[in-house]
Structure formats: C-alpha cells, structure tokens
C-alpha positions in Angstrom: 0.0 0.0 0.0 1.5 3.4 -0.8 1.8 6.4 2.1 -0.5 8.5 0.4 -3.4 5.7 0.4 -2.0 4.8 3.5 -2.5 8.2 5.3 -6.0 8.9 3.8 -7.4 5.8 5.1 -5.8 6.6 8.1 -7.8 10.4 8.2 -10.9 8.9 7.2 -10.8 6.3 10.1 -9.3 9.0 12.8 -12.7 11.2 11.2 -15.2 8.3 11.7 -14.0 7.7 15.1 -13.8 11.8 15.9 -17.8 11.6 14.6 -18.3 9.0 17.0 -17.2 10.5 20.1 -18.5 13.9 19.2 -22.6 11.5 18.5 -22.2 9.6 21.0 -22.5 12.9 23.4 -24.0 15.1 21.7 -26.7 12.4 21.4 -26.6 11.4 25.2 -27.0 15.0 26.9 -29.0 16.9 24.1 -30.2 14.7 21.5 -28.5 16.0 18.6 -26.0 14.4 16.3 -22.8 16.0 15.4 -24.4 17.1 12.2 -27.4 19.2 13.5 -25.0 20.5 15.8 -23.0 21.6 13.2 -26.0 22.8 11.3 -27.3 24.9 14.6 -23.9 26.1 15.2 -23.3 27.7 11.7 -26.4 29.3 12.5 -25.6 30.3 15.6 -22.4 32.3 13.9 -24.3 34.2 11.4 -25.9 37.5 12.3 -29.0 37.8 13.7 -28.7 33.7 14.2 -30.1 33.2 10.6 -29.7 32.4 7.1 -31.0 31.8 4.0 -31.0 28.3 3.4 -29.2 28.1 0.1 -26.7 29.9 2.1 -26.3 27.1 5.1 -26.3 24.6 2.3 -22.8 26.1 0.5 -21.3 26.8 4.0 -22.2 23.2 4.9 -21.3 22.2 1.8 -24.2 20.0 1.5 -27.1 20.6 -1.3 -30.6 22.5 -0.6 -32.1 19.7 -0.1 -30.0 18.3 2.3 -30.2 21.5 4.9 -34.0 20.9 4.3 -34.0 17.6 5.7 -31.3 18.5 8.1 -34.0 21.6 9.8 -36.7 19.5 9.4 -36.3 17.4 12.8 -34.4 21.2 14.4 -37.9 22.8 13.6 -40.2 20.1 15.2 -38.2 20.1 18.5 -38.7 24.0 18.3 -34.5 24.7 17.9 -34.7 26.2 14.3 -37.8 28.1 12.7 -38.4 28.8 8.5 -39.1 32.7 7.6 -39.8 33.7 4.7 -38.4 36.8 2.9 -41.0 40.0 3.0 -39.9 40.9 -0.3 -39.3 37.8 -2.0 -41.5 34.8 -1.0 -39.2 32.7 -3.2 -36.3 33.3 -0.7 -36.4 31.4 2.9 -34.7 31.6 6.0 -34.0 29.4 8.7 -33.3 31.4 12.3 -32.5 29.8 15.5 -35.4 30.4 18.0 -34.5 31.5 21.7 -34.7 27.9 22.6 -32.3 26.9 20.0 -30.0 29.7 21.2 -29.8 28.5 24.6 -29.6 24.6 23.8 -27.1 25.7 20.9 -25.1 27.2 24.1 -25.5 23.8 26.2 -24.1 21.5 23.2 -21.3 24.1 22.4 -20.1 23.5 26.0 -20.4 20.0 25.5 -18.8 19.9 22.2 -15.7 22.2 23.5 -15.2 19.2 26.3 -15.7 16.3 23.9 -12.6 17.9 21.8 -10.9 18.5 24.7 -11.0 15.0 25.5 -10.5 13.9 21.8 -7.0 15.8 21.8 -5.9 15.3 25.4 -6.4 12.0 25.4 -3.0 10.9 23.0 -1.5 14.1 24.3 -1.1 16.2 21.7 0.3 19.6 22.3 -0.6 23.2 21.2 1.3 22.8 18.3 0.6 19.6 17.3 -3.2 20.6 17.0 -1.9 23.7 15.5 0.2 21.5 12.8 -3.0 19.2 12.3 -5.2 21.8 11.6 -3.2 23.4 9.1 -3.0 20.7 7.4 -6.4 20.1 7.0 -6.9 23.6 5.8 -4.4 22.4 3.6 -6.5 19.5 2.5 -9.4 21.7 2.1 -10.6 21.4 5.5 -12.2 24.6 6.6 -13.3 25.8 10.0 -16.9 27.4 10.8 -15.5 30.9 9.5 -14.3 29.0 6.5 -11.0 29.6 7.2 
C-alpha cells in the first residue's frame, strides 16, 4: 500500500471515530448528532442567528435539499424556525429560536469538552493541534469561519 493511500485511510478512520465520540454525546445530553450541531452552530455564527437556506447549504457544503431535511427534525423540537423573505417569497430563511439559542449554548459547552477529551487523550500539544489543523486547511478542510 503506498503512504499516500495509507494516510488517507488513516484520516478517514481517525474522522469516523472523531464523529463518533463527538454523537455519541452530543446524542446522550442533548439529542443531537454531530451534524445538526454543526447545522445549529453555523447558525448560531451568522448575524441575527439566521440564514437563507441556500446559504447554510454552501457553508455546509451540503445541497438544498440536504439542509432541508437536516432543519426538518431542528424545527419540530422547536431549535430552528423557517421565515420567509417579506420581499421575496421565493427566498427562505431558517433562524435559531430562543430555545435553539440557549440549547445551541449547552451543546457548544459539550462539544468544546468532547474535543478537549478527543485531543488530550493521545496528548497532543498546542502545536501539534496547531500543525494538524493546518494541514487540514491544507487539504481543504475549513473551520466554521471558512478559514
């Protein structure tokens, strides 16, 4: 097997295992996966806590329909809401409600330990993580900024 193969199998099974730890509790203490948390923290980033939908779906880098299924269970639990655009009813918006502001506050605390724990846990320094991430970037990782 070459290095190259080698080390991408490696970063998609250190990414499955990340997603793992990150669902499993998420999932436990909020009832969220790591993907509506995602979803809900994008959200929670962009002013005024909303965006238009095709929007979330390029920052997500998922498709329209995609984010649409993604909100759908967000808006039934009360987390996420649909608005329309006053000027253009074509145009749609999804906004975090109050509750999803607070909750969104709860799983960030969460989330902030769970990587804690993810990157203590081989003990990697500062600039290991620093070195990792860049080199994600690299690879076209991007963080919630897109950056």
């Amino acid at each position: 097997m070459s290095d190259t193969l080698d080390a991408a199998l490696r970063l998609v099974r250190a990414q499955a295992a990340v997603v793992r730890r990150f669902d499993a509790r998420l999932s436990a203490l909020h009832g969220v996966s790591l993907a509506d948390f995602t979803l809900l923290l994008r959200l929670g980033e962009a002013p005024g806590g909303r965006m238009r939908r095709v929007d979330l779906a390029e920052a997500l880098g998922l498709t329209a329909s995609g984010v649409t299924r993604g909100l759908a269970p967000l808006e039934r639990i009360g987390l996420v809401t649909r608005e329309a655009d006053a000027r253009d009813a074509r145009v749609a918006y999804a906004s975090l409600t109050t509750t999803g502001r607070r909750r969104l506050r709860e799983m960030r605390a969460t989330a902030e330990e769970t990587a804690t724990e993810i990157f203590t846990a081989p003990a990697l320094s500062a600039e290991d993580i620093a070195r990792l991430s860049a080199l994600l970037t690299r690879l076209g990782g991007t963080g919630l900024t897109g950056r």
